[in-house]
C-alpha positions in Angstrom: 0.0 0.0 0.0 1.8 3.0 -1.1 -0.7 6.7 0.3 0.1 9.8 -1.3 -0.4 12.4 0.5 -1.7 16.0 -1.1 -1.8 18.5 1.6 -1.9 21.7 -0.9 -4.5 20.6 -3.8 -7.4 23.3 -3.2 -6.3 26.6 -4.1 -7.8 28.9 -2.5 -11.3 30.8 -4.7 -10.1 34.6 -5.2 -6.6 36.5 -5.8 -4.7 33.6 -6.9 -1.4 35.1 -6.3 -1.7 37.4 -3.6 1.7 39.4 -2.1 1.6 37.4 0.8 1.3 33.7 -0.9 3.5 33.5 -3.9 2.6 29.8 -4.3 -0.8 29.3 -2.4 -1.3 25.9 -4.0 0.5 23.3 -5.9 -1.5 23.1 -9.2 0.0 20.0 -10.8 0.1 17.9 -7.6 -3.8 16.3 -7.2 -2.8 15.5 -11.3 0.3 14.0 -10.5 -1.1 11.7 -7.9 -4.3 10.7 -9.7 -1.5 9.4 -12.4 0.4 8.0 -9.6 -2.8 6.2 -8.7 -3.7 5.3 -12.4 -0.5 3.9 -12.7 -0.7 2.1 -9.1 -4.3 0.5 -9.4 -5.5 -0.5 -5.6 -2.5 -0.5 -3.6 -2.4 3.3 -4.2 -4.5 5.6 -2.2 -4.5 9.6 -1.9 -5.6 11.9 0.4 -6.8 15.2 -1.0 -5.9 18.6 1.3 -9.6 20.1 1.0 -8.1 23.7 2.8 -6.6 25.9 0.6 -2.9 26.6 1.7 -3.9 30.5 2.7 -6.3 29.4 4.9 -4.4 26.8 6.8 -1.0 24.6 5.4 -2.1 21.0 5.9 1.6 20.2 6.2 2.1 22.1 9.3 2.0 20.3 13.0 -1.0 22.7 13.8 -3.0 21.2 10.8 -3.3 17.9 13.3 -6.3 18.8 14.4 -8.0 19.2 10.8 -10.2 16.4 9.9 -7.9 16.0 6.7 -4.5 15.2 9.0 -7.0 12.9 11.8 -8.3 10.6 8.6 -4.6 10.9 7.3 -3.0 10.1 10.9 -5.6 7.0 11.2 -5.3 5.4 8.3 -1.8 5.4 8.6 -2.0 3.9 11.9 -4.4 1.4 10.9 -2.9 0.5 7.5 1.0 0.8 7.8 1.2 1.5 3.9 4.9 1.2 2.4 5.5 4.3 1.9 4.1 7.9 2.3 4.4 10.3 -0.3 4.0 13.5 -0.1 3.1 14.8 -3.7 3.1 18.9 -3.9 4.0 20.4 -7.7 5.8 24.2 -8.1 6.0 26.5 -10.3 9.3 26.9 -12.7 10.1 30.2 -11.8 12.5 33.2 -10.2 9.8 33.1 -7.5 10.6 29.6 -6.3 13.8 28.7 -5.0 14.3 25.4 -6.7 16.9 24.6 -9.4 15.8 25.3 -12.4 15.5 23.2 -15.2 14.3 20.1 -13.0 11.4 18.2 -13.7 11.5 16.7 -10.0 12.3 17.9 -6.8 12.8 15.1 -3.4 12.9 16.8 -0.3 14.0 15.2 2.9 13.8 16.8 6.4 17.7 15.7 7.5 16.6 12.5 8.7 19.0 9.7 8.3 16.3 6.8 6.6 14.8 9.6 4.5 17.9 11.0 2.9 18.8 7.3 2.3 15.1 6.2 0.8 15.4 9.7 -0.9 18.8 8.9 -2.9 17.2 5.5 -4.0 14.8 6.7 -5.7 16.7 9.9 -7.0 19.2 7.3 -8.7 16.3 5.3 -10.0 14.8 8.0 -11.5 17.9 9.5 -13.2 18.7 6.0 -14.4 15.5 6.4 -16.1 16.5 9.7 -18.4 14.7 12.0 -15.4 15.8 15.6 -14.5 15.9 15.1 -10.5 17.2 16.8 -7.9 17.9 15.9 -4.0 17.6 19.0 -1.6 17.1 19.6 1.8 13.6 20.1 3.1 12.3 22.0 6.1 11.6 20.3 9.4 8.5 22.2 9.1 7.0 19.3 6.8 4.8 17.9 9.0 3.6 15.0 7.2 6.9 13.9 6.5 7.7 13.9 10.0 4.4 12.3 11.4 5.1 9.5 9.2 8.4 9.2 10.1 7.6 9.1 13.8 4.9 6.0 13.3 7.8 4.4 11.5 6.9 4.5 7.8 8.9 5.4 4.8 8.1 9.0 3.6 9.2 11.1 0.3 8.2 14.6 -0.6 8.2 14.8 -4.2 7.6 18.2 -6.2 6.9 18.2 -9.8 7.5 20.9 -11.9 4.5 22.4 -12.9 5.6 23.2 -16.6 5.5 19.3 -17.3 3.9 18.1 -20.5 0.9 15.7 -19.7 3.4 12.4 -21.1 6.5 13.1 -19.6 3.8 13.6 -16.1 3.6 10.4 -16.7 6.4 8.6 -17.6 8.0 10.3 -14.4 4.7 8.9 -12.6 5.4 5.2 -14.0 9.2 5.3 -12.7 8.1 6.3 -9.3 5.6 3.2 -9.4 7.9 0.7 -10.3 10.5 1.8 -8.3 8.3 1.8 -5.0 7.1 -1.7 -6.1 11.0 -3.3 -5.8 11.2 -1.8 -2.3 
């Protein structure tokens, strides 16, 4: 069982791009997961932020109480999937800090299992013709590290939001069959 986790997929209704939220949702992650979940058949499940980011980030400890993060926190408890991956998209821009020209991003929050989980799949994925980067993420990813603490294997992944529709999902495909060796 293999959840993915999409804590920023409801943008929020009005002023899309406000000054104070340069990227108040991820607008290519629900796709990318639905593809993930095509891909994956039954052993794939997601859960869907239904907050918009500017109103509360579900990835944030203080988004426990939300009824998205207690039927997230359960079912992990209750069904021990795999892995945990946390699927969020950004924008290919000067406004995001992430290196340019990558079609994926891995984050990891410095923990010794993740980093090494994280490099697996970052050399499977190159080995596959993919454009992926390894960074450092912030501690601050909640879902990441609530995962983590109930002993489950947990990736954030960020597509670039200027993929095509088939490189989406040939990227999506490599992820599946990588998880399904683990």
């Amino acid at each position: 069982m293999i959840f993915l986790t999409v804590p920023h997929a409801t943008c929020p209704q009005s002023n899309l791009y406000n000054t104070e939220f340069i990227h108040p949702c991820d607008k290519l992650a629900l796709k990318s997961a639905k593809i993930l979940k095509k891909i994956g058949g039954d052993d794939v499940q997601i859960f869907e932020g239904d907050i918009p980011r500017t109103t509360q980030d579900l990835n944030r400890e203080r988004s426990r109480t939300t009824s998205y993060r207690k039927n997230l926190t359960e079912s992990m408890k209750e069904q021990m999937p795999s892995y945990v991956l946390d699927i969020h998209s950004y924008p290919d821009s000067k406004t995001i800090s992430f290196p340019k020209g990558s079609e994926i991003i891995l984050l990891d929050n410095n923990a010794f299992e993740a980093e090494y989980y994280s490099m697996k799949l970052l050399n499977s994925l190159e080995a596959d013709g993919i454009i992926a980067k390894l960074r450092k993420g912030a501690k601050t990813n909640d879902i990441q590290k609530e995962a983590r603490n109930l002993k489950l294997r947990s990736i954030l992944i960020e597509f670039n939001e200027s993929l095509s529709e088939e490189r989406l999902k040939y990227i999506a495909r490599s992820i599946v069959d990588w998880s399904s060796k683990q």
